[in-house]
N, C-alpha and C positions, 0 to 999 in steps of 0.2 A: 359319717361326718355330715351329711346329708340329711339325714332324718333327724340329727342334734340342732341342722339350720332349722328345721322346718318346725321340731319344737319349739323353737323358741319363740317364732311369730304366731304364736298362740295364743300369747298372751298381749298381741302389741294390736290390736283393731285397726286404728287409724293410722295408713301405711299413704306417707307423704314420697313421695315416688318420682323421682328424676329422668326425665324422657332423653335427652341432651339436647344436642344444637340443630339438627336435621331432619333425621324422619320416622317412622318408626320401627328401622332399626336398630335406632340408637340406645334403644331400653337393655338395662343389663339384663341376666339372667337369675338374679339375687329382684329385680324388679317382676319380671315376668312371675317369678314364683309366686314375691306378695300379691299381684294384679290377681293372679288366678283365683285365690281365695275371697276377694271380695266380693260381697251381694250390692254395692253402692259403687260407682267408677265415676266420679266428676274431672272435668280436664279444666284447669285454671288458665284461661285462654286473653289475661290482657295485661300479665307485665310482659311478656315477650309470646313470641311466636314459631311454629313449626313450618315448615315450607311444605307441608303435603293436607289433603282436608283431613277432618275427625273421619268419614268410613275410612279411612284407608288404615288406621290405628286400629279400628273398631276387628277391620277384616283380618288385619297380621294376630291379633291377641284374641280374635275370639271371645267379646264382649261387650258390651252396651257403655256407651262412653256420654253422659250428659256435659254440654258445655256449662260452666261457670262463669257470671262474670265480674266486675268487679265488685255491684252492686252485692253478688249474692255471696261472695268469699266473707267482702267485708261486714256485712249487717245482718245475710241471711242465713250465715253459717250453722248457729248455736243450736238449732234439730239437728243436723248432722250430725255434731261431735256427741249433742245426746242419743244419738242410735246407733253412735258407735260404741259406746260403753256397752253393749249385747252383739253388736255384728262387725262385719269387715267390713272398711270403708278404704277408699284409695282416694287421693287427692294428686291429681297428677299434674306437675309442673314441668315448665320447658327448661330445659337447663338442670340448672340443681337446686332442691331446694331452698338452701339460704343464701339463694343470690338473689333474693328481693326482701326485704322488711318486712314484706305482705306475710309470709309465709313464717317468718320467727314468730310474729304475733302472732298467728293461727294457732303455732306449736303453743307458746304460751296459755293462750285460752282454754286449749283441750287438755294440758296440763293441769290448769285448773279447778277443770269439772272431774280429773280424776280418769281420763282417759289416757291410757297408753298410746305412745306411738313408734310405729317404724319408719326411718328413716332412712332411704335407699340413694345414694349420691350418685352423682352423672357428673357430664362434663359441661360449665359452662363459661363463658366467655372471658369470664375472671381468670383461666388459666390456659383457653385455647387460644387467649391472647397472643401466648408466645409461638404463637402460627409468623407471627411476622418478622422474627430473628430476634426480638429484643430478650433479654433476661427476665424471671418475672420476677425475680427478686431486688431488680432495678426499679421498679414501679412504686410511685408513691399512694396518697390516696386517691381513690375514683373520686369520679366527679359526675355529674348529671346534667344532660344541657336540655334544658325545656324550651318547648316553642315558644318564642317570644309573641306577646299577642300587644293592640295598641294601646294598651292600659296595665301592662302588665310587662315590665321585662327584670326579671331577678338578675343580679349575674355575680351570687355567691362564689359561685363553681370560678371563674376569676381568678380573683383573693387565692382558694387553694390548690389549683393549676401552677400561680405565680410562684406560691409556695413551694411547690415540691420541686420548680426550674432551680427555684434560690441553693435546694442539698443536689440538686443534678440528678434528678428522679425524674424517669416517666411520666407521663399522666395518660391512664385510659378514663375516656370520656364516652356512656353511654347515650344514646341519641333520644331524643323523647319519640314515645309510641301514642296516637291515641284511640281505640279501641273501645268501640259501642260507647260513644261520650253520647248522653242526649240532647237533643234539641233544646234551648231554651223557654221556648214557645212550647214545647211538648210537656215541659215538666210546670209550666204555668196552668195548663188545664190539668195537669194529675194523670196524664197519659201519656207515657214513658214511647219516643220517637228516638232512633240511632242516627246519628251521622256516617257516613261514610268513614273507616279509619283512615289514620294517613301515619304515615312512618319518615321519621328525620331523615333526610339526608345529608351526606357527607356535605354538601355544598353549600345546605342550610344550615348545618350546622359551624362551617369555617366563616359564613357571613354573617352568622350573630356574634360569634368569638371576635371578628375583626372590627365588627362596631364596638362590641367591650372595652377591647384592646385602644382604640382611637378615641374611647370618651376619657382612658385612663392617661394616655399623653402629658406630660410633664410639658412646664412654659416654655420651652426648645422644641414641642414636639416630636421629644423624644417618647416612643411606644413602649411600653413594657415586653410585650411579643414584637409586633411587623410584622408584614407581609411575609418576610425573606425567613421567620420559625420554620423550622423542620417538622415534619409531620410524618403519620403514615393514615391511610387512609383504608381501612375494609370493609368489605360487602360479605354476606354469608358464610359467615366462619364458620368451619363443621360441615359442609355441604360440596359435594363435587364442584359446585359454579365458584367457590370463594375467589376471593380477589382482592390481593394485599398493593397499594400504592404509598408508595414515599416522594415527597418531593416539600416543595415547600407549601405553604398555606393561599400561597396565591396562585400557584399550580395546581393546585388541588380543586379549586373553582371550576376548572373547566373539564374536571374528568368525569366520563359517564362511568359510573359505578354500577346501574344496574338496579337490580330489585334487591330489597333490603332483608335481613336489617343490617344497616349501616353502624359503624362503630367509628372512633376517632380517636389516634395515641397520637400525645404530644410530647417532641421528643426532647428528653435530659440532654445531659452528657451520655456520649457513647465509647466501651473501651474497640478496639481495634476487634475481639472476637463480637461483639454486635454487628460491626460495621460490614463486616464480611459476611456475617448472617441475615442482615437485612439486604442486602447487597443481592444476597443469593436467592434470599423467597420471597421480596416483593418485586414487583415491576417499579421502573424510574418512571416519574408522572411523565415524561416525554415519551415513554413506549406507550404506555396504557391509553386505551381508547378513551378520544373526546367527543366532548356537546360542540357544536360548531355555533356562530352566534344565534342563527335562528332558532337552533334547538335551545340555547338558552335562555333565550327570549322567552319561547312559547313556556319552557319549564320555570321559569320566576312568575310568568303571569299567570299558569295554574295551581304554584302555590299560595300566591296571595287571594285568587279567589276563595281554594279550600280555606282558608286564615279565615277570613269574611264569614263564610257558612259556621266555621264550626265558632266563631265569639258571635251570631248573629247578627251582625251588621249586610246592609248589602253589598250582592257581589258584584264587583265591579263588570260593566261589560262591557267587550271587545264590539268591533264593529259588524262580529256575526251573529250575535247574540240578542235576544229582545227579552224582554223583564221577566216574561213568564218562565222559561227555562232557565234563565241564568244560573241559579241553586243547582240546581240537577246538573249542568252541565259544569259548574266548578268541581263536583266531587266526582263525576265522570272522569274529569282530566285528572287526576289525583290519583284516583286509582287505575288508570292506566300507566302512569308514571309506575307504579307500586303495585305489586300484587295486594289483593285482600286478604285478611286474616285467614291463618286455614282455612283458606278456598283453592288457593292454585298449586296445582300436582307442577313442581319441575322436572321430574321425571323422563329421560326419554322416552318416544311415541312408543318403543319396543320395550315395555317394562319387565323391568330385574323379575325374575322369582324369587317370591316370599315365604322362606322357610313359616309352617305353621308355628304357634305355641310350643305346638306337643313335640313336634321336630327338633325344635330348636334346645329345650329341657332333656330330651330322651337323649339326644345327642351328648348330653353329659350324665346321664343317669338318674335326672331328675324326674 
C-alpha cells in the first residue's frame, strides 16, 4: 500500500503541502514523504504564521527550506512551476493549503502551464475553530478584518457578520497580518526596505468592529451589534499556549491574550449542547487574564505608532521620545507586544525530543 502511495507522487512535482497550526510537528506523514523527494523546499511565510523559526523545520525534516514572500509567491513564482514540470518542488504552507486564495491561484497557474500537483491537507483554523465548543456546522461565512488605516477603513466584513446573526450563524472573523510590507520611501527609490510585522489583535480588532457597529446606529441609536454581542475571543489555536475567551465585546477589550495569532467568533444563536461546550473550553472574560489601564494605555499608544510607520505618516511621540528614533522605537514596541514572524521558539527552555524524518517514516514502514 505504501509503495502504490509513493507511485503515485511520481507523477505530481509540485507538492503544495500543509504544515498546520503550530510547529513542526505538525506535518503529516503523507507530507514528510512528499517534502522528502523535493530538490526545491520554499515555505510561504505571510498569509499566516508558525510559532517556531524556519531552522527548526529545516532541522526536524532534514532540508534546506527558502522563505517565500508575498512579492515572490505572487509575481515571482512562474520559474518555479516551470522547473517543476522536470523536478520536485514543495510549496509549503501554514495551515492548509486552501485556506487562503493565494494558494488556489498558484494551484490554478501551475495547472496551467501543465504541471501536476500534490496536495497534502493539515489542519487549519477553519475547523480547529471548533476548539472553542461552537459547532462548525453552525458557522456562517468568514469574514476578514483589515487594519484600518486614516484613509482607508473598509467595513464589508459588516454587512456579512450582520448577515449570518440575521439566520443565527456564527461568524469566525480572521484578524489582519502584516508581514515584510515595504516601506513607502523604500519603494520610491526602487530599493525594497521591510517594516516590522505587526499581527491583529483581539482588542484591535473588537475596536474597529465597535466603531462599525456605532457608525451603523439607527436614529434611536439603536446598534446593530452593542457592546453587550457575545463573543469568544482566541490566541494560538493548535499550540500548547492556546486560549479560548467568551464574554462579551466590551469585555473582551480589556483581556490580555497574549502573542498571536489572534482570531475572533462572533457569536449566533446557541443550542444548550454549545453552551455547555463553550462553558467547558473557554475561560469567562472575568477569569481570563487582564491589561490593567496603564497596560492599555501604553498598548493603544504602540499600536497607533506601528499604524504611523507602516501608512508612512509620522510617529507620534510620547514624552520620552525625540524625532530621530521615534520610527524605530514604534516598531520596537509592536513587536514586543507580538512575537516576529518565524523568529520566536515558544518552546519550553527544556525542549521536547525531535523524532527525525527517518524515525518518524520507519516508524510506520515508510
Amino acid at each position: 500500500r505504501v509503495t502504490s502511495q509513493r507511485a503515485s507522487h511520481a507523477t505530481m512535482p509540485l507538492h503544495l503541502i500543509g504544515l498546520g497550526l503550530s510547529d513542526e510537528q505538525d506535518i503529516t506523514l503523507k507530507g514528510l514523504a512528499a517534502l522528502r523527494k523535493c530538490k526545491e523546499i520554499y515555505l510561504e511565510a505571510y498569509t499566516s504564521i508558525l510559532t517556531v523559526p524556519v531552522d527548526r523545520l529545516e532541522k526536524a525534516y532534514g532540508v534546506t527550506i527558502t522563505v517565500a514572500d508575498r512579492e515572490f509567491v505572487e509575481s515571482g513564482i512562474e520559474p518555479v512551476l516551470e522547473r517543476a514540470q522536470s523536478v520536485d518542488i514543495a510549496l509549503l504552507v501554514v495551515g492548509d493549503p486552501f485556506g487562503a486564495t493565494t494558494h488556489c491561484d498558484l494551484l490554478a497557474r501551475a495547472k496551467q502551464l501543465g504541471v501536476a500537483v500534490n496536495v497534502v491537507h493539515n489542519a487549519s483554523i477553519m475547523n480547529a475553530i471548533g476548539a472553542c465548543g461552537l459547532q462548525l456546522y453552525r458557522f456562517g461565512e468568514t469574514v476578514s478584518i483589515p487594519y484600518f488605516t486614516s484613509g482607508w477603513r473598509p467595513d464589508s466584513f459588516f454587512d456579512k457578520l450582520i448577515a449570518n446573526r440575521a439566520q443565527g450563524l456564527h461568524t469566525l472573523a480572521l484578524l489582519d497580518i502584516k508581514v515584510r510590507e515595504p516601506t513607502l520611501e523604500s519603494l520610491a527609490r526602487g530599493k525594497r526596505e521591510y517594516l516590522s510585522p505587526r499581527f491583529m489583535s483581539v482588542r484591535q480588532a473588537v475596536t474597529q468592529l465597535l466603531e462599525v457597529d456605532a457608525a451603523r446606529a439607527d436614529a434611536d441609536g439603536r446598534r446593530p451589534l452593542g457592546t453587550h454581542a457575545r463573543a469568544i475571543g482566541l490566541a494560538r489555536i493548535g499550540c500548547a499556549t492556546q486560549l479560548q475567551v467568551v464574554g462579551t465585546l466590551e469585555e473582551l477589550l480589556t483581556v490580555d491574550f497574549g502573542d498571536p495569532l489572534h482570531s475572533l467568533v462572533l457569536l449566533g444563536e446557541t443550542c444548550g449542547v454549545e453552551d455547555d461546550l463553550v462553558s467547558t473550553f473557554c475561560l469567562s472574560a472575568s477569569e481570563a487574564p487582564q491589561l490593567d489601564a496603564a497596560a492599555l494605555t501604553k498598548l493603544d499608544a504602540a499600536s497607533a505608532r506601528a499604524a504611523a510607520a507602516h501608512e508612512g505618516r509620522a510617529v507620534p511621540l510620547s514624552d520620552d521620545d525625540d524625532e530621530h528614533d521615534a520610527e524605530t522605537q514604534a516598531e520596537e514596541e509592536e513587536r514586543s507586544m507580538f512575537s516576529s514572524c518565524t523568529c520566536r521558539d515558544t518552546t519550553p527552555t527544556v525542549e521536547p525530543e525531535v523524532a527525525s524524518l527517518e524515525d518518524m517514516m520507519g516508524a510506520f514502514g515508510m
